[in-house]
C-alpha positions as a printed Julia matrix, in Angstrom:
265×3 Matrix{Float64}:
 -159.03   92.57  -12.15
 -162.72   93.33  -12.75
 -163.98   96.74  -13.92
 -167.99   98.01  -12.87
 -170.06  100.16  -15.39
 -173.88  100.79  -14.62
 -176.58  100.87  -17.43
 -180.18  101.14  -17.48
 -180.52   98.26  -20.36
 -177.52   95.9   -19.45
 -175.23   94.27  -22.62
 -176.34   91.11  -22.14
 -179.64   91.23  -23.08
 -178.78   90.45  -27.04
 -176.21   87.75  -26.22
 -178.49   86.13  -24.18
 -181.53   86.38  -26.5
 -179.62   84.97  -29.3
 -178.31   82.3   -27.28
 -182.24   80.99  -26.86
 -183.22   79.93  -30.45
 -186.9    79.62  -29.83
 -186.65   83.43  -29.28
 -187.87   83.94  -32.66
 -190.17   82.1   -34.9
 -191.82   79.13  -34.73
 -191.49   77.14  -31.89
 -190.94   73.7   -33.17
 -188.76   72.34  -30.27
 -188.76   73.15  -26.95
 -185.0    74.56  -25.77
 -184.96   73.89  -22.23
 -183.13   75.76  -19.41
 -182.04   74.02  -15.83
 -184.42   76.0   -13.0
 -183.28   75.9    -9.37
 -185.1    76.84   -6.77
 -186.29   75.29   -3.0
 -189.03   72.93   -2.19
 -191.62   73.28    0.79
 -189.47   70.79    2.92
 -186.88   72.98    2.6
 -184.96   70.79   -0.04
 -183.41   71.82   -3.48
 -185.21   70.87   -6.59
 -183.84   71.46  -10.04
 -186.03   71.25  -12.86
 -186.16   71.4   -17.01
 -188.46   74.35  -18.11
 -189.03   75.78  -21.91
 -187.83   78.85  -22.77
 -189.25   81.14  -25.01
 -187.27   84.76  -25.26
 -186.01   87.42  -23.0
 -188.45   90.37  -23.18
 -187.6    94.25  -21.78
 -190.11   96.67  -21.15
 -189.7    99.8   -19.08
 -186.15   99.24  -17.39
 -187.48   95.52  -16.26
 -186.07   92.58  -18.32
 -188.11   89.22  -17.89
 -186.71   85.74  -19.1
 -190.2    84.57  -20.33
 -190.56   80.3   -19.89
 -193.4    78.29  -20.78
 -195.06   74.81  -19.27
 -198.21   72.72  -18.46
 -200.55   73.68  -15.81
 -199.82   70.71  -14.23
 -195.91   70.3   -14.34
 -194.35   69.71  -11.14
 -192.01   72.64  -11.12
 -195.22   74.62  -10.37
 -195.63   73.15   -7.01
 -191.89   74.24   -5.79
 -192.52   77.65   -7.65
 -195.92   78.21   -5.13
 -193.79   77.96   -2.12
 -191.17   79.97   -3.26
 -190.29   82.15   -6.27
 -186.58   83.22   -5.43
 -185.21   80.96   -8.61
 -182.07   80.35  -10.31
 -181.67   79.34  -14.27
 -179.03   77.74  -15.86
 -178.43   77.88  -19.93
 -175.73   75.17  -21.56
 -174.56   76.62  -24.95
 -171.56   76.18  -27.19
 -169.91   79.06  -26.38
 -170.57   79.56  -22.54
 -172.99   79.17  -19.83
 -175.47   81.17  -18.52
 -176.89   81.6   -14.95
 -179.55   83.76  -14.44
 -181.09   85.28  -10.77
 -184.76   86.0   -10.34
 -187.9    86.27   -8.88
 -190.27   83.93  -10.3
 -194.4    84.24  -11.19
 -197.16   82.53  -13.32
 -199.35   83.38  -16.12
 -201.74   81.75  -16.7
 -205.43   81.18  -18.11
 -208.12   83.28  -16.99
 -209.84   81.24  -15.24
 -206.52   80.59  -12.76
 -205.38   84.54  -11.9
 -206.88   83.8    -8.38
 -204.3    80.83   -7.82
 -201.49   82.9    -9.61
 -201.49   86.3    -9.76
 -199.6    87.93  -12.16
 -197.09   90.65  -11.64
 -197.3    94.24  -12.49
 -195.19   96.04  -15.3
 -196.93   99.17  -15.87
 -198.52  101.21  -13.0
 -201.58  102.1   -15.44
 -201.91   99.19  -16.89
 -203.68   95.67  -15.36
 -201.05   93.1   -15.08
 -203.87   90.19  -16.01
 -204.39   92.16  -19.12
 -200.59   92.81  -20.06
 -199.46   88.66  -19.38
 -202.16   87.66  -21.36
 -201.55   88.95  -24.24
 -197.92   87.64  -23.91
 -199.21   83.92  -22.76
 -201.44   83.95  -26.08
 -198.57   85.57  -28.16
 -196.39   82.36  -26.98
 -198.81   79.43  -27.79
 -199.27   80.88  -31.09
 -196.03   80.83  -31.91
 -195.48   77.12  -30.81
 -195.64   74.38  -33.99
 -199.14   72.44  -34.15
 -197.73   69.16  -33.03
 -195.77   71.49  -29.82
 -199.14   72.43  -28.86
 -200.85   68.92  -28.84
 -198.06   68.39  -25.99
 -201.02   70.01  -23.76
 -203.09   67.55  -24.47
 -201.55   65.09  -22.78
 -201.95   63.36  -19.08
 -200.11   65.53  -16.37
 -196.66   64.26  -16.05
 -195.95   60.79  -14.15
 -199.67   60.05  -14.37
 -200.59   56.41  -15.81
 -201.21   56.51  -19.35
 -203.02   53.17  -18.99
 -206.92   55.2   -18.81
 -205.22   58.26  -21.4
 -207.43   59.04  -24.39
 -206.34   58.81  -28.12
 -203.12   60.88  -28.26
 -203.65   64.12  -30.71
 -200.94   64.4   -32.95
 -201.04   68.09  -33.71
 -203.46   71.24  -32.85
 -203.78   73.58  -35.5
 -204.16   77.22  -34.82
 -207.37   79.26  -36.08
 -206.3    80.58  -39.35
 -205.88   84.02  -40.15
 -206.02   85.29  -36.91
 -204.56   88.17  -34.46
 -203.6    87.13  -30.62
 -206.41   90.08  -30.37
 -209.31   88.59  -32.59
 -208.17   84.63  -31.2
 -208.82   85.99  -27.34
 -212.05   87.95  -28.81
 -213.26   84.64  -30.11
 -212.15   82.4   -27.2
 -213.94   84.56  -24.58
 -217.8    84.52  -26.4
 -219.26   87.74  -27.06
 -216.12   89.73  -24.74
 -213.02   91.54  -25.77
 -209.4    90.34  -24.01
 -209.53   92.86  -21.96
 -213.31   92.73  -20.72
 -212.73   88.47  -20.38
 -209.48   89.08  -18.08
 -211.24   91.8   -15.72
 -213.82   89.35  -15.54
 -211.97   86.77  -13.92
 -211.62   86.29   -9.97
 -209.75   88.88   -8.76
 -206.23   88.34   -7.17
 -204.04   90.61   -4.45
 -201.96   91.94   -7.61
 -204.5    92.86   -9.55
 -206.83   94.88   -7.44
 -210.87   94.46   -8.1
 -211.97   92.58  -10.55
 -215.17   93.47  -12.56
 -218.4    91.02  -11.99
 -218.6    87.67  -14.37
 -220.37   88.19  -16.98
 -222.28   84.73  -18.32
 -221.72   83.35  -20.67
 -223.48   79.95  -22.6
 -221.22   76.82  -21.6
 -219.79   75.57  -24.66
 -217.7    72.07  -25.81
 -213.65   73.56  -25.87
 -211.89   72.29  -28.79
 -208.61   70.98  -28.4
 -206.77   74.22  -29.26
 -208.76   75.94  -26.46
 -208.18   73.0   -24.04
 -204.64   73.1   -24.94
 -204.63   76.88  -24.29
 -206.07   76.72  -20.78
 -203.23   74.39  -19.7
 -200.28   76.54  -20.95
 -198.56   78.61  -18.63
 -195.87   81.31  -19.04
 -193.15   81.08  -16.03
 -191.84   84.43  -15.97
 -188.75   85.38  -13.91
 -187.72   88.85  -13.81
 -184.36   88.85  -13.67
 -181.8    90.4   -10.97
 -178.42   89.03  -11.76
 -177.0    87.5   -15.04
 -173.84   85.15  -14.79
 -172.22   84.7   -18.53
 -169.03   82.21  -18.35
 -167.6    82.41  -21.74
 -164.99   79.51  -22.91
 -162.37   80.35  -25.09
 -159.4    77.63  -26.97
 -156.99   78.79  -24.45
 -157.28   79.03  -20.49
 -156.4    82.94  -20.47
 -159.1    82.96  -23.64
 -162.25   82.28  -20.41
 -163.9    85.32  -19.35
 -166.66   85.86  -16.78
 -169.54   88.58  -17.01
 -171.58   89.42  -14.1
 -174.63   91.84  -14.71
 -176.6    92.67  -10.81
 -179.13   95.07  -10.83
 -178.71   97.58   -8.2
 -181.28   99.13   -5.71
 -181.65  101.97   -8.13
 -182.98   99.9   -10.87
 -178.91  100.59  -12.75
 -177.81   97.13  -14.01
 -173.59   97.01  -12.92
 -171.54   94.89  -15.37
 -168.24   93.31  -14.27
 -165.44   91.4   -15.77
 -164.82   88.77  -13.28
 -161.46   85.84  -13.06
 -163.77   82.72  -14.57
C-alpha cells in the first residue's frame, strides 16, 4: 500500500543531511558516495565522489560533492550529466536522481559552466562562493590531497609530497577570494572570467601582475564542487524484523511539488 503527499521542501532533506557527517564542520575525512552515470561509449561507469552537504535554496535542493580537477569521474560527467548516487549507512540506503554540473575555478567557467539558481543573480558568482565555502572547511592535511599527481599518473617524476595546507588565518570566504584575485572583489574576479552559455556576457579581463601561487591557491584552483540537483530520492530503511523495512520515494513533479510515497521495500 503506498500513500502520495506533495510538498514544496520534501522530509527527507534532514534525514539525508544527517546521514552525511561531513555536512557540518570540519572536513577531516572524506565520506564518499557511489555515482552512476554513462560513459561516451555508451558504457556504465560507477565512481567514488566526496560529499559535502545537501544545500536548499529557493524550492531547488542540490546534493553538493567535491573532487580534483583532474579525477576521472569528470570525463563521464562532460558527456553526460543525467547521474545516479548511492549512500551506504547503518540504518538504510540512499539513492539519489539528478542532473549533474561543475564548479569550478575561475579560470575554468568556459569548460564548465555553472548552473543558475537565482534569475537575478550570476550563477559564476553564487557557486563560487559555495566552492570557496567548501575548501575552507576541509582539514589542512584534506586540502594537501590537491596537491597531488592526477590520479593513475606515475608518481615516479612527483615532487615532495605536502603534508598539510594551512588556510590564511583569520579570514572570510569574502576577504580570502578578495585576496586571491589581486586588487578585485569575488564578484568583479568571476565576471572577469571567460564567459560561458549559462552565464551570459562576461565583463573584459582585467590584468593583473603574474604572481608565484602558493600551495593553498594551487590547491584551490584544482578543487571542484560536483553539484547534482536532485529529482528523485530513494530511502530504503532496515529494520530487526522483515515487516520492520520501509521504502521512501521522494520525485519531484513537473510543478516543482516534491511527492513522497511509502513504497513495499
Amino acid at each position: 500500500m503506498s500513500s502520495s503527499t506533495p510538498s514544496s521542501l520534501p522530509s527527507f532533506i534532514d534525514p539525508l543531511a544527517a546521514a552525511i557527517p561531513t555536512s557540518t564542520g570540519t572536513i577531516t575525512s572524506p565520506f564518499y558516495g557511489i555515482l552512476a552515470s554513462t560513459r561516451r561509449s555508451g558504457g556504465s561507469s560507477a565512481h567514488p565522489l566526496a560529499l559535502s552537504h545537501v544545500l536548499t535554496d529557493d524550492g531547488t535542493v542540490f546534493l553538493i560533492a567535491y573532487a580534483s580537477r583532474t579525477a576521472p569521474i569528470l570525463n563521464d560527467l562532460k558527456h553526460t550529466n543525467v547521474v545516479e548516487l548511492a549512500i551506504q549507512t547503518p540504518g538504510g540506503i540512499w539513492r539519489v536522481d539528478g542532473k549533474s554540473s561543475i564548479a569550478c575555478a575561475p579560470s575554468l567557467l568556459m569548460r564548465y559552466p555553472p548552473p543558475r539558481v537565482h534569475p537575478d543573480e550570476d550563477p559564476r558568482l553564487y557557486w563560487e562562493r559555495h566552492r570557496l565555502s567548501v575548501f575552507m572547511r576541509l582539514s589542512a592535511a584534506q586540502r594537501a590531497l590537491y596537491l597531488l599527481p592526477p590520479a593513475y599518473e606515475s608518481v615516479r617524476h612527483a615532487k615532495e609530497v605536502v603534508a598539510e595546507v594551512p588556510a590564511p588565518e583569520g579570514e572570510t570566504v569574502d576577504a580570502l577570494a578578495e585576496r586571491l584575485f589581486g586588487v578585485m572583489s569575488l564578484t568583479s574576479s568571476v565576471l572577469s572570467a571567460n564567459s560561458s552559455p549559462a552565464a551570459g556576457p562576461a565583463a573584459a579581463p582585467v590584468a593583473l601582475p603574474p604572481t608565484k601561487q602558493s600551495n593553498f591557491e594551487f590547491a584551490l584552483e584544482e578543487f571542484v564542487l560536483v553539484v547534482i540537483k536532485l529529482t528523485k530520492v530513494d530511502l530504503l530503511e532496515y529494520g530487526p524484523q522483515v515487516a520492520d523495512f520501509q521504502r521512501l520515494v521522494w520525485t519531484l513533479a513537473k510543478d516543482g511539488l516534491w511527492r513522497s510515497e511509502t513504497v513495499s521495500p
